[in-house]
C-alpha positions in Angstrom: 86.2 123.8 88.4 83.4 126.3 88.0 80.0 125.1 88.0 77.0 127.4 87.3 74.2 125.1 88.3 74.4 122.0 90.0 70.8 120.2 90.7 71.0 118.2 93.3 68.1 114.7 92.6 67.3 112.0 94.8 67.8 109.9 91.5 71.2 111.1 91.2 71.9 110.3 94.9 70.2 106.5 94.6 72.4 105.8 91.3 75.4 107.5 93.1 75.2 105.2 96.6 74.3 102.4 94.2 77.7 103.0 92.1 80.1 103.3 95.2 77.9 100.0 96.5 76.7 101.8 99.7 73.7 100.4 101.0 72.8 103.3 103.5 69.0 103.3 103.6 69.5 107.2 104.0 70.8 107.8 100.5 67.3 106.2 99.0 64.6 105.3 101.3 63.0 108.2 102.5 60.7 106.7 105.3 64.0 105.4 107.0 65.5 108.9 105.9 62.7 110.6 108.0 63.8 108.9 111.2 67.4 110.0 111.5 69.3 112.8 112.4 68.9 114.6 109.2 65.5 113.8 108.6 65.7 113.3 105.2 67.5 111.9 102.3 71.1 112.8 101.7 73.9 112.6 99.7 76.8 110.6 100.2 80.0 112.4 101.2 82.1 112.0 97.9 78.4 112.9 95.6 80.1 117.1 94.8 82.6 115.3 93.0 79.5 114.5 90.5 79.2 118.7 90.1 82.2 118.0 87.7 79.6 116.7 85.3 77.9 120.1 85.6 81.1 121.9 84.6 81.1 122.6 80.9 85.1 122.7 80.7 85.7 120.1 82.5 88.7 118.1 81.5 87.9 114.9 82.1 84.7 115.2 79.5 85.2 113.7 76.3 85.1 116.1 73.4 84.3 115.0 69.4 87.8 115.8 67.3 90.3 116.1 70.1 92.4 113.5 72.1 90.5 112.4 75.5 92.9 112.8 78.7 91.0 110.0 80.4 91.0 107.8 77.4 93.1 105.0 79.5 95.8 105.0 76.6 98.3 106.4 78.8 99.2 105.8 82.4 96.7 107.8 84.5 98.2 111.7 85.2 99.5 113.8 82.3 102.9 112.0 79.8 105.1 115.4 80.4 104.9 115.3 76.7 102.9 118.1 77.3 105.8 119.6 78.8 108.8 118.5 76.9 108.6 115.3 78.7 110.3 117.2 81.5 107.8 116.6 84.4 104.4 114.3 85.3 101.6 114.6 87.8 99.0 113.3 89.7 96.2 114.4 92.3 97.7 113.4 95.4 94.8 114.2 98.5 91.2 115.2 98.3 89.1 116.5 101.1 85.7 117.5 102.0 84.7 120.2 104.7 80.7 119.8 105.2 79.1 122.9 106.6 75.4 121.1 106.4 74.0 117.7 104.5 73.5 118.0 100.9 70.0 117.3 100.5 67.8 116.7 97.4 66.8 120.0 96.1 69.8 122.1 96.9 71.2 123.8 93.5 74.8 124.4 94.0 76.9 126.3 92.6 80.7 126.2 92.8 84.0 128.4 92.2 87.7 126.9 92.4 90.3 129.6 93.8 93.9 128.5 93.9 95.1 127.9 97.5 99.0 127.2 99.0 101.7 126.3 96.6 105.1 124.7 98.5 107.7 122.3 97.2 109.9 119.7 98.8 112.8 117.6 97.1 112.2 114.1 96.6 114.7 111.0 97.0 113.7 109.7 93.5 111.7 111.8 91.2 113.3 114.9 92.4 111.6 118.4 93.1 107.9 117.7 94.1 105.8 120.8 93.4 102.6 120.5 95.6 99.8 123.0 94.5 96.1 123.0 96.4 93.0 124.0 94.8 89.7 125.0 96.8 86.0 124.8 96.0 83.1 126.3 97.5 80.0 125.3 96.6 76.9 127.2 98.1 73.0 126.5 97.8 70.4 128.2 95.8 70.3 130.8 98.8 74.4 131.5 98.5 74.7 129.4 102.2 78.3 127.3 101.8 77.4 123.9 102.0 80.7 122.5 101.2 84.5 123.2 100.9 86.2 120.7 98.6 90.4 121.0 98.7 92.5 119.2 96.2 96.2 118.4 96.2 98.0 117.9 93.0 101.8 117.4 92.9 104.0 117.6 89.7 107.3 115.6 89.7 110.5 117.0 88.3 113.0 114.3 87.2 116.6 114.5 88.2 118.7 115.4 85.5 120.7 112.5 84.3 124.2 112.1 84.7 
């Protein structure tokens, strides 16, 4: 994911907390905000994965003309049609490092660098191929505010007999 410009709205935080049904006064109510640790509104801890909306490539976005990965048409992952029909995956761990609150007002930016790669056999799908991405995403003064670390594995099926 690479993400130019990220804005970062108390809206956006309100209609996020209200999606994932969290009723945390400290995601909307800034008087109670005021009072905590913090001292102001902020985001939830899964919110950067809404910076995906700010990427323009992003894979998951729908495009006009050409077939739509998250259509639900297929079982979620990619067929391995893609690849001969050799191999599947999924996203198999996400986690979040936070080096501050994200706060209304921040404008992140974020840049994905591959990380480790490793592979281990599996009993039924055989070969697992694990692969981790990384995301930093820094504020409008180039401060890291957060390190975001995905985990995809692709399956290799055993040959047949």
């Amino acid at each position: 994911m690479a993400v130019e410009k990220f804005p970062v709205e108390a809206g956006h935080i309100m209609l996020f907390a209200r999606a994932i049904a969290d009723k945390n006064p400290i995601y909307y109510d800034e008087e109670h905000a005021k009072t905590t640790e913090p001292g102001g509104i902020i985001a939830p801890p899964t919110f950067i994965q809404c910076g995906a909306q700010f990427d323009p490539q992003w894979f998951l976005r729908p495009v006009i003309g050409e077939p739509w990965f998250g259509s639900g048409k297929n079982p979620t992952g990619f067929s391995g049609e893609e690849l001969g029909g050799v191999m599947s995956g999924l996203h198999a761990e996400q986690h979040f490092e936070y080096h501050r609150h994200l706060k209304p007002g921040d404008v992140l930016t974020g840049e994905t660098k591959p990380g480790k790669t490793w592979e281990k056999e599996g009993r039924r799908a055989g070969k697992l191929k694990f692969a981790e991405n990384i995301t930093e995403y820094r504020d409008q003064n180039g401060e890291l505010v957060i390190t975001a670390r995905g985990v995809s594995v692709i399956t290799e099926k055993p040959a047949s007999d």
